[in-house]
Every structure is written in C-alpha cells, then in structure tokens.
FILUMKOL-690363 format. One record per residue (C-alpha): z, x, y; residue in one letter. Coordinates in steps of 0.05 Angstrom, whole numbers, plus 5000, padded with zeros to 4 digits. Layout:
% residues N
z->Z | x->X | y->Y | r->A
...
***
This chain:
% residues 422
z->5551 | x->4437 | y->4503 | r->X
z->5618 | x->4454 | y->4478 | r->X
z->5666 | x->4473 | y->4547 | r->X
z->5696 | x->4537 | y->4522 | r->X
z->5614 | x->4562 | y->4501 | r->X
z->5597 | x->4544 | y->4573 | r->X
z->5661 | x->4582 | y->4597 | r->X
z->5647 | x->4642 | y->4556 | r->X
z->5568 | x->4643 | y->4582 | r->X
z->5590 | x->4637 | y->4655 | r->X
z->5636 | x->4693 | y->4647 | r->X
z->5580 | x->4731 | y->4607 | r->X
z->5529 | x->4715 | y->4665 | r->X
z->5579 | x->4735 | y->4716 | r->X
z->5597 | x->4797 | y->4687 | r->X
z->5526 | x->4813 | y->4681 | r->X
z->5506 | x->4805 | y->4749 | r->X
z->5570 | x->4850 | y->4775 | r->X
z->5540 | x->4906 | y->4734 | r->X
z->5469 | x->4914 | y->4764 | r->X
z->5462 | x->4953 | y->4823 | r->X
z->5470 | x->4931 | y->4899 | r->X
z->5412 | x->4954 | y->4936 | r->X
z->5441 | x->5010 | y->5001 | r->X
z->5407 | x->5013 | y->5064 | r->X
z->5385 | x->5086 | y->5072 | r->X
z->5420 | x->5124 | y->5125 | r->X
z->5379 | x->5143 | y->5194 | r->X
z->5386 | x->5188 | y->5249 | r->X
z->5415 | x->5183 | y->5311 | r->X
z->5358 | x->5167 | y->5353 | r->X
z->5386 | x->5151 | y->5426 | r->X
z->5309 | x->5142 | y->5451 | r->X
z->5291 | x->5089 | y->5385 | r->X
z->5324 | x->5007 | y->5376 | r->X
z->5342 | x->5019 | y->5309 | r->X
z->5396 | x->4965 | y->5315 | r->X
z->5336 | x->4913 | y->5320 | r->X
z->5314 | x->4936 | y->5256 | r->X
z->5314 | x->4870 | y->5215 | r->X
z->5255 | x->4827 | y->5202 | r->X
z->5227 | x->4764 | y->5250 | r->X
z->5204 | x->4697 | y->5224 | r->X
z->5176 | x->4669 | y->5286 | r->X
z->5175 | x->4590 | y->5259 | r->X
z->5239 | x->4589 | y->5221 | r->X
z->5210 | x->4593 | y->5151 | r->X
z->5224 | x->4646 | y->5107 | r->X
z->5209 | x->4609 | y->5044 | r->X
z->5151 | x->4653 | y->5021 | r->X
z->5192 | x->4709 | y->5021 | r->X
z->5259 | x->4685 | y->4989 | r->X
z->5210 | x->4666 | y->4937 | r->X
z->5190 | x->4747 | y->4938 | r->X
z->5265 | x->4751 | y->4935 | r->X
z->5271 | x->4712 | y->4875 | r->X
z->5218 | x->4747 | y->4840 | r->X
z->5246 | x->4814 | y->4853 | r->X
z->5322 | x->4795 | y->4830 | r->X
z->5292 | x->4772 | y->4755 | r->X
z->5256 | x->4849 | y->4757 | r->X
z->5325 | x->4883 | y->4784 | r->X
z->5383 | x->4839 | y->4748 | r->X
z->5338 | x->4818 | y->4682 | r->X
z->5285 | x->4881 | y->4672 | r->X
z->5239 | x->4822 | y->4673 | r->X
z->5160 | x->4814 | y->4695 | r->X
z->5133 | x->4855 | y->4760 | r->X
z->5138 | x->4850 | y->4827 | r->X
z->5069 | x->4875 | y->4868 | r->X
z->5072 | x->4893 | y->4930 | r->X
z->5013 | x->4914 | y->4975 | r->X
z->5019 | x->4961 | y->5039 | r->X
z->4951 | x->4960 | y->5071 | r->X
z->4919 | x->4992 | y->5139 | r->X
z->4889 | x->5062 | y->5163 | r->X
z->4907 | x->5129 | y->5165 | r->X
z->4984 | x->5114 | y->5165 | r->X
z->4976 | x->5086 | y->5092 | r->X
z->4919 | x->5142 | y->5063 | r->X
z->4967 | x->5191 | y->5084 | r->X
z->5015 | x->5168 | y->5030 | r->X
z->5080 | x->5191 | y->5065 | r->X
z->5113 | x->5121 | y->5090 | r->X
z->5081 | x->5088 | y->5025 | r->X
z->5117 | x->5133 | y->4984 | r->X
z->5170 | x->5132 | y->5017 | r->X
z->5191 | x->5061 | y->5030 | r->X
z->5169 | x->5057 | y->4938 | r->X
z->5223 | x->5110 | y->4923 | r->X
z->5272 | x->5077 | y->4967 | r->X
z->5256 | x->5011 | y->4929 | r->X
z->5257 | x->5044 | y->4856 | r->X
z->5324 | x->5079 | y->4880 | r->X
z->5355 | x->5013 | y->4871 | r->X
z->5365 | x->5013 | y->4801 | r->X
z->5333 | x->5047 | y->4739 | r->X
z->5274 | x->5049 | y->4710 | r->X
z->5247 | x->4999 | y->4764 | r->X
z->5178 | x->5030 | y->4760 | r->X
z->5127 | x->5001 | y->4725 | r->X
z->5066 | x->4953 | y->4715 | r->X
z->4998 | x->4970 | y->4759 | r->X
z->4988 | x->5028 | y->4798 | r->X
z->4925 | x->5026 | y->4848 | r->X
z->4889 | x->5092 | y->4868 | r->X
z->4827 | x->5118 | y->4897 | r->X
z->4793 | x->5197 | y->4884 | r->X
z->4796 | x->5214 | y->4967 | r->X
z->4806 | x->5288 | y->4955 | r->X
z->4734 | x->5282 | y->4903 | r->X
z->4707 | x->5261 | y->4967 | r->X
z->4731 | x->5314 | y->5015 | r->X
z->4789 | x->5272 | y->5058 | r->X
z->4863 | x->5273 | y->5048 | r->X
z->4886 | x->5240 | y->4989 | r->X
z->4954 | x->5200 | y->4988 | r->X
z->5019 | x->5247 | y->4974 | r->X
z->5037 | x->5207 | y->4903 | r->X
z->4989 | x->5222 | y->4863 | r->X
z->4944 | x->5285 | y->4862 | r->X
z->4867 | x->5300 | y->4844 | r->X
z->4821 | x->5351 | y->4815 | r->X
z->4750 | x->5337 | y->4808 | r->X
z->4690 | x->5377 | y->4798 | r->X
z->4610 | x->5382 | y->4813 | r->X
z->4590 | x->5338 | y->4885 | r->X
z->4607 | x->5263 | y->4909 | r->X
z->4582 | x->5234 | y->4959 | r->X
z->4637 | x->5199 | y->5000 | r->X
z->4636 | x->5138 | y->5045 | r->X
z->4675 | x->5092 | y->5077 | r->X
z->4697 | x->5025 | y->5105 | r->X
z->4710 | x->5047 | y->5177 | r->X
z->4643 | x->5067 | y->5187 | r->X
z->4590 | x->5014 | y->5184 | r->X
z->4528 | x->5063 | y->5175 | r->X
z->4563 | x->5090 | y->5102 | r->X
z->4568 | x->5025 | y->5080 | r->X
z->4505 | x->5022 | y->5037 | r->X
z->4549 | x->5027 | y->4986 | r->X
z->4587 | x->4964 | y->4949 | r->X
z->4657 | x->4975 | y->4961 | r->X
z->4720 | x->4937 | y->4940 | r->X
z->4795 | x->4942 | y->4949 | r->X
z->4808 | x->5012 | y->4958 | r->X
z->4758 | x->5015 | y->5025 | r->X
z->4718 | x->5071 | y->5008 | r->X
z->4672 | x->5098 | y->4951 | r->X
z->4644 | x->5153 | y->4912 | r->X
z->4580 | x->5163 | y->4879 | r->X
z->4557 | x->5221 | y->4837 | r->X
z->4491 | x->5239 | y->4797 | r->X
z->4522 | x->5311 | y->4780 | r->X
z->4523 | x->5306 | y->4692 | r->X
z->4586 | x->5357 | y->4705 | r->X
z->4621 | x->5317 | y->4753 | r->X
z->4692 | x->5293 | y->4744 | r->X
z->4759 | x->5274 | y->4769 | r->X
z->4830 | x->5285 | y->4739 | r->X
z->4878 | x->5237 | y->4756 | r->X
z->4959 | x->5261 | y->4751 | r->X
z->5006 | x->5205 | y->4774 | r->X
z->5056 | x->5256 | y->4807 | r->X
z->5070 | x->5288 | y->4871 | r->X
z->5041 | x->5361 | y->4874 | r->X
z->5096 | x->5380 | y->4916 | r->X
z->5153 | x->5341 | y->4914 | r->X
z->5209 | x->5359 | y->4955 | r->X
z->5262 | x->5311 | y->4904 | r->X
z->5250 | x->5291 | y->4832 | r->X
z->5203 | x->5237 | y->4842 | r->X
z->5196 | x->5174 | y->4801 | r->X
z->5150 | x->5184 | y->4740 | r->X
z->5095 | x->5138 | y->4720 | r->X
z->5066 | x->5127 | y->4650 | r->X
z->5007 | x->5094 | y->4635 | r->X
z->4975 | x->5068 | y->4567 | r->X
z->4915 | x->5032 | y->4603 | r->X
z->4856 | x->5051 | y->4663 | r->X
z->4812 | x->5009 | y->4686 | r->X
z->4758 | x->5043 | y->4717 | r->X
z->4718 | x->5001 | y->4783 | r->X
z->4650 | x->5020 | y->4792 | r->X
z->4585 | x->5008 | y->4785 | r->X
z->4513 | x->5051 | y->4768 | r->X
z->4453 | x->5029 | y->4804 | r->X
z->4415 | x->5088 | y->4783 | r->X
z->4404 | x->5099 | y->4695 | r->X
z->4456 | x->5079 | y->4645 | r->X
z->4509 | x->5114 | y->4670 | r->X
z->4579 | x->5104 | y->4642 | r->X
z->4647 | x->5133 | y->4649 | r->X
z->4685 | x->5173 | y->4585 | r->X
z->4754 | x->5185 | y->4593 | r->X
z->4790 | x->5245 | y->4568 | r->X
z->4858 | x->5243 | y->4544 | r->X
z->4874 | x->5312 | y->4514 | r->X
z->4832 | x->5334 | y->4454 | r->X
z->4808 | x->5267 | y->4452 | r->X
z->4740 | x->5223 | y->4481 | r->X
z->4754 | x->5146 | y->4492 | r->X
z->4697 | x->5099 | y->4509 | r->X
z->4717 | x->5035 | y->4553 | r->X
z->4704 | x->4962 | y->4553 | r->X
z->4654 | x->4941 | y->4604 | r->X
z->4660 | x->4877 | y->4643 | r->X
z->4585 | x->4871 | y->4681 | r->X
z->4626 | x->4810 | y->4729 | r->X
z->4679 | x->4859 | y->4746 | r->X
z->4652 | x->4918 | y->4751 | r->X
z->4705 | x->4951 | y->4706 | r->X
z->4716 | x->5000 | y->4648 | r->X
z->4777 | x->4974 | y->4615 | r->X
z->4813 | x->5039 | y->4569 | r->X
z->4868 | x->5020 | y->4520 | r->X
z->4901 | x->5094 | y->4509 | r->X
z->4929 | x->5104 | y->4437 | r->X
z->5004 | x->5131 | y->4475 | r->X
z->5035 | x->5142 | y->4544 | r->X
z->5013 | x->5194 | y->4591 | r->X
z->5013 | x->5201 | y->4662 | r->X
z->4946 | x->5253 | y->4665 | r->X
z->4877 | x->5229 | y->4651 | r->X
z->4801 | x->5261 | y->4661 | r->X
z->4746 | x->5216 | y->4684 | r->X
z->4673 | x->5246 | y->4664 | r->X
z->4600 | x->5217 | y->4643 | r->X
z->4569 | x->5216 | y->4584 | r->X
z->4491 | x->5210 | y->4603 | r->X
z->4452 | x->5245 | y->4666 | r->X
z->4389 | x->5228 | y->4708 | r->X
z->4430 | x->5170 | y->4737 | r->X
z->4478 | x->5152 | y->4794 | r->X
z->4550 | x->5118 | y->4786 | r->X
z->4594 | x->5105 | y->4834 | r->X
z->4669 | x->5097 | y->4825 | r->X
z->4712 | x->5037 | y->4882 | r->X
z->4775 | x->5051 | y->4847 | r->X
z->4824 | x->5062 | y->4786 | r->X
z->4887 | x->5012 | y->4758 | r->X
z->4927 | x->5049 | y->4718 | r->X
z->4979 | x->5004 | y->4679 | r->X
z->5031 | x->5000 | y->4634 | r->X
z->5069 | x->4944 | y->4587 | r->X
z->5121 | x->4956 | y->4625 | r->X
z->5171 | x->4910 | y->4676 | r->X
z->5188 | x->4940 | y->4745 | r->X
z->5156 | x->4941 | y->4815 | r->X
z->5094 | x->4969 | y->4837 | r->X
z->5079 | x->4986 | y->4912 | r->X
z->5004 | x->4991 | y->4916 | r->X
z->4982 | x->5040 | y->4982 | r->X
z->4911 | x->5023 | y->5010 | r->X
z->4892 | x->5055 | y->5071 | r->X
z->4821 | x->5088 | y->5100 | r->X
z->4832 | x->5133 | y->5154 | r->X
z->4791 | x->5094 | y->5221 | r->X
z->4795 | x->5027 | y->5181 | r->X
z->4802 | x->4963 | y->5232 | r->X
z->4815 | x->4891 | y->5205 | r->X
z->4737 | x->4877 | y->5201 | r->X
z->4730 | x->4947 | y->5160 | r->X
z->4764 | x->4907 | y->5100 | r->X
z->4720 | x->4843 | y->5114 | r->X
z->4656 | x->4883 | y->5101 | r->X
z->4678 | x->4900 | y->5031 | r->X
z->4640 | x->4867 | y->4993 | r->X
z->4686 | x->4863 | y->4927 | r->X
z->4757 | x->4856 | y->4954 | r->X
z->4771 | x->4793 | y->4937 | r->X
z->4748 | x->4814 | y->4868 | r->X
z->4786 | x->4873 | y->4858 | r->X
z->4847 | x->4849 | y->4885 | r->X
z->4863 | x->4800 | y->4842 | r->X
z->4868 | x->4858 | y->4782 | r->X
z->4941 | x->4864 | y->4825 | r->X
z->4962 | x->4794 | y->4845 | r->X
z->5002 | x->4816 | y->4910 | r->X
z->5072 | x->4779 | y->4913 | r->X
z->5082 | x->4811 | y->4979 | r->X
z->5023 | x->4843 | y->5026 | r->X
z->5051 | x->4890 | y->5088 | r->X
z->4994 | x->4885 | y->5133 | r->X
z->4990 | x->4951 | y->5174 | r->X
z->4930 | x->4942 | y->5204 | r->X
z->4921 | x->4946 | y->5277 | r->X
z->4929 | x->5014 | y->5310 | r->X
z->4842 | x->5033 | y->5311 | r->X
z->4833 | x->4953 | y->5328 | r->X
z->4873 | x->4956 | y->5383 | r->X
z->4831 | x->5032 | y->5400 | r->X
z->4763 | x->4993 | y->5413 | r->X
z->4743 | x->4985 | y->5487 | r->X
z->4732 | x->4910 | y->5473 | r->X
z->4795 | x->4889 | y->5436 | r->X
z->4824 | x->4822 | y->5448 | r->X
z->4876 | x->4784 | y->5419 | r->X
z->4826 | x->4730 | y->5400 | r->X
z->4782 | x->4762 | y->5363 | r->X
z->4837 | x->4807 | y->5322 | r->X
z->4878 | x->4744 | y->5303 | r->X
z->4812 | x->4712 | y->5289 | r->X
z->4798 | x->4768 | y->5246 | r->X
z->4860 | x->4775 | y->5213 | r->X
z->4856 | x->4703 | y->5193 | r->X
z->4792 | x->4714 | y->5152 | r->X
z->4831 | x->4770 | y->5122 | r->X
z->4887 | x->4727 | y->5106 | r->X
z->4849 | x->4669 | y->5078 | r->X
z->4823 | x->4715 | y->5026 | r->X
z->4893 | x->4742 | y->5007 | r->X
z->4919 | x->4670 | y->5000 | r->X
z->4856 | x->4650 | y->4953 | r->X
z->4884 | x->4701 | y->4900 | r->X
z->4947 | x->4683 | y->4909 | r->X
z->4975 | x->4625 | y->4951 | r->X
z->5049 | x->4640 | y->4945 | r->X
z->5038 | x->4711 | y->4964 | r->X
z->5089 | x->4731 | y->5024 | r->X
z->5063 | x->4761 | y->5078 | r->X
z->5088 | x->4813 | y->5134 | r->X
z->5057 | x->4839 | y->5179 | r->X
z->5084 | x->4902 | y->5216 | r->X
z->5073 | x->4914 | y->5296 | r->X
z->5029 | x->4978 | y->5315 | r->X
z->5070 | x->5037 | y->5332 | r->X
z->5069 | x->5063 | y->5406 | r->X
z->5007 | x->5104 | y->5416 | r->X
z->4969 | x->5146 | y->5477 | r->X
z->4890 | x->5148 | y->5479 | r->X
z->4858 | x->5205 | y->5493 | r->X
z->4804 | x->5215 | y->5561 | r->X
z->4774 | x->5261 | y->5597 | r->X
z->4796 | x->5266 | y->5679 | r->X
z->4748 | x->5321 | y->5723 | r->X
z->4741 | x->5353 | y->5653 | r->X
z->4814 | x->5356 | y->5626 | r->X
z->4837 | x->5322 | y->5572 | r->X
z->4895 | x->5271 | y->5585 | r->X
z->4934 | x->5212 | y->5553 | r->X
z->4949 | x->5152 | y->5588 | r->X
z->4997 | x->5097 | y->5543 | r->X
z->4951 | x->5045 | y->5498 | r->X
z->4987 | x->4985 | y->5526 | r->X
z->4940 | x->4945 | y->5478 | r->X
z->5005 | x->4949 | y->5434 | r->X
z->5036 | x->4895 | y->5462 | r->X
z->4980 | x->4846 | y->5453 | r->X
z->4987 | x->4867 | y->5380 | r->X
z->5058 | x->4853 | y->5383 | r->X
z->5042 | x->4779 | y->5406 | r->X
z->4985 | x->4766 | y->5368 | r->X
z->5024 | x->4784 | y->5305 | r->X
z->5080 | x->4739 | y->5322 | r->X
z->5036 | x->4685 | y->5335 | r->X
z->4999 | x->4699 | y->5273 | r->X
z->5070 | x->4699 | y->5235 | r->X
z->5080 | x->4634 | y->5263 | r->X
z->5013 | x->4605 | y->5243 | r->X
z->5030 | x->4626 | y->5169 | r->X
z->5099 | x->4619 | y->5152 | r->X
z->5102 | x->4701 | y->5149 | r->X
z->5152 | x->4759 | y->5173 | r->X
z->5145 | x->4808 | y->5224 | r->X
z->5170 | x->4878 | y->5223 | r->X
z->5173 | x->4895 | y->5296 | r->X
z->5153 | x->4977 | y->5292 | r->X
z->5134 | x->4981 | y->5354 | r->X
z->5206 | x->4952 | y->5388 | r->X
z->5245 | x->4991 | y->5340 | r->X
z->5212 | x->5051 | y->5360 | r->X
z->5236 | x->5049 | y->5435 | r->X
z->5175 | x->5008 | y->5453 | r->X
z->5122 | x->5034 | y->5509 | r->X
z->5117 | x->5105 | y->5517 | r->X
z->5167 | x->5114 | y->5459 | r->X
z->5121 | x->5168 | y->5421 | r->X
z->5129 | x->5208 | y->5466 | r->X
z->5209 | x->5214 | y->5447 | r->X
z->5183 | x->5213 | y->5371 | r->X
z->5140 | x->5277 | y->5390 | r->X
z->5190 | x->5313 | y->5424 | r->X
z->5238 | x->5302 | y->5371 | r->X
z->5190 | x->5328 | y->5313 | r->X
z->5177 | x->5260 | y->5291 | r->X
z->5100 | x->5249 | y->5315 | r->X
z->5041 | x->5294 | y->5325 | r->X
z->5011 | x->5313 | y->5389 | r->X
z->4951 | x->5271 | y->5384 | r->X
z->5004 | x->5212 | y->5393 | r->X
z->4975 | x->5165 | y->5340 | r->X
z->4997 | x->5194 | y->5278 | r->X
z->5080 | x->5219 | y->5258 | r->X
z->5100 | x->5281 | y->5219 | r->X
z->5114 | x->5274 | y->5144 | r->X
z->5198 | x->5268 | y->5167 | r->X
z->5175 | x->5213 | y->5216 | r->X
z->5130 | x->5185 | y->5168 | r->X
z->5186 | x->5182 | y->5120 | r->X
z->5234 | x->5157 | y->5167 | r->X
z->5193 | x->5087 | y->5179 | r->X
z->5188 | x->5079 | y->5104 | r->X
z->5267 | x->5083 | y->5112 | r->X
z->5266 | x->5026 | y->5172 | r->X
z->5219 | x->4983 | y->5136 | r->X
z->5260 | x->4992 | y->5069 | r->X
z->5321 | x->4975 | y->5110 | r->X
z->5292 | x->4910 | y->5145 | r->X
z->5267 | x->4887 | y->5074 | r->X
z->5331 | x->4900 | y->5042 | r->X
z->5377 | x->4871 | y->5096 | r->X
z->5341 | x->4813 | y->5088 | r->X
z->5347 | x->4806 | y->5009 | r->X
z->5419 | x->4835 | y->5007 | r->X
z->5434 | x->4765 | y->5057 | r->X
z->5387 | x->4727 | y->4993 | r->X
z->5439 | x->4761 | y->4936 | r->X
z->5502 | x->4726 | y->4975 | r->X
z->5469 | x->4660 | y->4982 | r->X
z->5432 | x->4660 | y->4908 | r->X
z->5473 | x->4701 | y->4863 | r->X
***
C-alpha cells in the first residue's frame, strides 16, 4: 500500500476514534456507612479474557454503529422490579447515541396480577391464569426463559405491549420494533395468537420446535396488541422478543419474584428460548431467596449454579459471565410472639461461593454486598431512604443507585480496555 494512503487512513482512523464518546462514571452520593471506593470488579484467577472479549464486542457497537451487544441481568425480585435493570441500560445507552437497539425480552406480569418491570408497561383484558418458577406446585405449566407463564381460554383476552416507561421521571430511551416473536404454546384446541398493529390484523409464522409466532410488521412501532383468533381452547404465552434491524445494545431483565437458582433449572425450555438472545454477557443475580432456605449450603448452591452455568455456556461458549454478591439482608422471626430481624449472615457464604465459582470459570465478580458496607449494612441503606423495612428489597432511588455502582464497576473496567486497545 502506497505510504502516504496508509498515512492518510491512520489519521482518518484516529480522528475517528477521538470523535466517539468516552463513557463517564455516574456520580454517587456520599455514603459514609457504604465502600463505594471498592467499587470495581474482581477476577478471582487472573483472567479477564472473556470479558475484554465483551469489551471488544461493545467498542465495534459504540465507535462503528456495528452488530449488538446482549446482555442478560438475571435473578428474583431485584430484577422483576425493573428499577436497577433500567437503570444500569440507560446508564449504558447514555454513552453515546442511538445505542439502543436489536432484541428486547419481556414477559405480561401485570396480565397475571404481579408487578411488572418499570420499562415497559401492560394492558391486558379478560382472565390469565398466572404461575411461576419459584413455586414448584404452579409448575404444571412448560415454562422457558422469562420464569413464569400465562395461560388463557377467555376468546376476549389480550395483552398490549408499549415499550416505554408509564412514568418516567427523564426522557427515557425509545425502542422501535418491526418484528415479535410470540413464545407459547396451546395444549387445549387450535389456538393461535393475532397481533394488532393499528387498523390492521397480522397472522404469524409458527415454528412447532420453538414454540414461536414469528411477526414481520410492515413499519416501526413501539405499541403492539396480542389477541386470539379461535375459542374453546387454552394457550399459554412464556414470553415476547421484540426486535429491530437495528445495531446497539440490548440489556435483557429476567427476574421472578421468590426465584432461587434451581427455580431456573426446572424450566423446562430455557435453554431453548435463550438462545433467540445469544447473551455476550450474563449478570447473574441470583442468590438472595437461596441463601433464605433453612438448608442452604455453599455446596449445593455452587453445585447448582454450575448446572445453570453449563447451560448458558452451551448457547454460547464465549459468553462472559459475572456474577454479583447478595446484598446485606435481615430475616424475619417470631420471638414470644413479636416479630424481629436478626442479620442473614448466609451472605457471606454467597460471597465465597461466588468467588470460588468466578474462579472455577474464568468470570467477574461484582462484590454488592462489600460495597454496600457489608454485614448489617441495610440497615444504614434503610435509614438513609435507600431500602425498605422488610430489609431485603431497596427503594426505587436505592434501586437506581446499584444500577449506578454496577454501571460504574463495568465501565471502569472497559474505560482501562479503551487505553490499552484503542
């Protein structure tokens, strides 16, 4: 190649890569009682290959508007909630513009009477029956990815899906979508799902060995309606893709309030569904009911997790995985007939069965429950407004405060990957 052509294209490239954005950390609080300067992540065994590869991945999406980066954040009632989902995705679309796009991963919870996840909202009508993972008496129901189902065999049932916060507090990112693929399955009849989109009535492609109705959509929208077009049947619905042609990244939430490692393992089509996303990274947060059950033990919860794990690494081997500590948490009991909490110490077993874990597996470990102040912590978090008085669960501003600290260790991490690589 001529010199002065390979001059002018390093200049070119270099110029290029000064323009795109630098990821920020987010700003926190002053929180004397919390270890926020130990906010980075661990790699136990020294390897952090798996997720410079993540990194790499990521940079092409930022610097080049090129493919998708999928990330999954997975566990209970922390993740159904929606609030540290959402709020560690807007901190990672806030790096540049027009980051968000590809697959987008929801369930119907609020069709089923539970809380539904704050990014996206839900209106459904006629009756669903609702059940779960985290209860192994309403599993008599197939269930998949998302952890929980819904079955109807009302002919006016139906379920509107808008991709939007009902109430945002900030102008949230907006999603588009040109494609849903419906999951489900009817045991009952010929039942089969119609999708409305405006004045018009689309009819999907059915894959029997998927379980899915694919729907190509004739333009962009970011509402859809979900009804039936037969009756005297049942068909129940494990989830919805929504997707568009489009690069960026997509942070899938999937969380069942009560759900333990093993929950996951009894769904029956996981594996299936998951590979419709491909996870690039998976942010295991599952641990806090696991480490609730009279007879926990770190053996049987890494054991578990490893099951868990060799299923995420059939669908995709180079995945990255991190997995973050439990957060500090009392349990409830009853002493001469008064309620009290006493400190679930079981979150330091956690803590070392996770590092261990990290160590088996080349993985990262965000260390929640050390950055949070450590034993008895949430007890500062409460005072402060930043956790509930049950002492599990935080408020929405502490919720959205950990999706800051786990943006920040990510980000710390790939901002030290931009010196080395760019």
């Amino acid at each position: 190649m001529n010199r002065w052509l390979m001059i002018a294209i390093g200049l070119l490239l270099g110029l290029s890569a000064q323009a795109q954005p630098m990821p920020k950390l987010r700003p926190l609080p002053d929180c004397k009682f919390a270890h926020f300067g130990h906010n980075r992540l661990i790699y136990p065994n020294g390897d952090n290959e798996a997720m410079e590869r993540f990194f790499s991945k990521m940079d092409s999406v930022v610097i080049l508007g090129q493919g998708n980066v999928n990330i999954l954040h997975i566990g209970g009632s922390h993740v159904q909630a929606g609030t540290f989902t959402q709020q560690f995705r807007d901190d990672l679309l806030g790096i540049g513009d027009d980051l968000m796009g590809g697959p987008y991963f929801v369930f119907p919870f609020t069709a089923g009477g539970t809380n539904n996840p704050s990014h996206y909202v839900i209106h459904s009508t006629g009756e669903w029956k609702y059940c779960r993972n985290a209860v192994s008496r309403e599993t008599d129901k197939r269930m998949g990815l998302a952890g929980a189902a819904i079955t109807t065999t009302d002919s006016t049932a139906s379920i509107q899906i808008i991709a939007r916060e009902r109430y945002p507090s900030h102008k949230p990112p907006t999603y588009e979508f040109n494609k849903v693929t419906l999951i489900g399955y009817s045991d009952e009849g010929d039942v089969a799902p119609v999708l409305g989109l405006d004045n018009d009535t689309l009819r999907g492609h059915h894959n029997d060995e998927l379980a899915t109705y694919t729907f190509v959509l004739p333009y962009y929208t970011d509402s859809v309606c979900v009804f039936f077009d037969s009756v005297g049947g049942e068909f129940t619905l494990t989830g919805v893709l929504l997707e568009n042609d489009l690069p960026g990244i997509s942070v899938h939430g999937v969380g069942v309030n009560g759900a333990s490692v093993p929950s996951y393992l009894r769904c029956d089509d996981f594996e299936r569904d998951l590979q419709l996303i491909r996870p690039d990274l998976i942010i295991f947060g599952i641990g806090i009911n696991d480490a609730a059950e009279k007879d926990f033990t770190k053996e049987s919860f890494k054991q578990n997790y490893a099951e868990l794990i060799g299923i995420m690494q059939r669908v995709n081997p180079d995945c990255a995985l991190l997995f973050v500590t439990n957060n500090d948490s009392f349990k409830r009991k009853r002493v001469k007939k008064k309620r009290v909490y006493e400190v679930n110490t079981n979150a330091i077993i956690v803590q070392q069965a996770f590092m261990e874990l990290a160590q088996d597996y080349g993985a990262a470990v965000w260390d929640q429950f050390d950055v949070m102040g450590g034993l008895k912590s949430m007890q500062a978090w409460e005072k402060a407004g930043l956790a509930q008085k049950d002492k599990i669960h935080f408020t929405r501003d502490g919720y959205q405060l950990m999706g800051d600290l786990l943006y920040n260790a990510l980000i710390t991490d790939y901002l030290d990957y931009i010196k080395t690589n760019r």
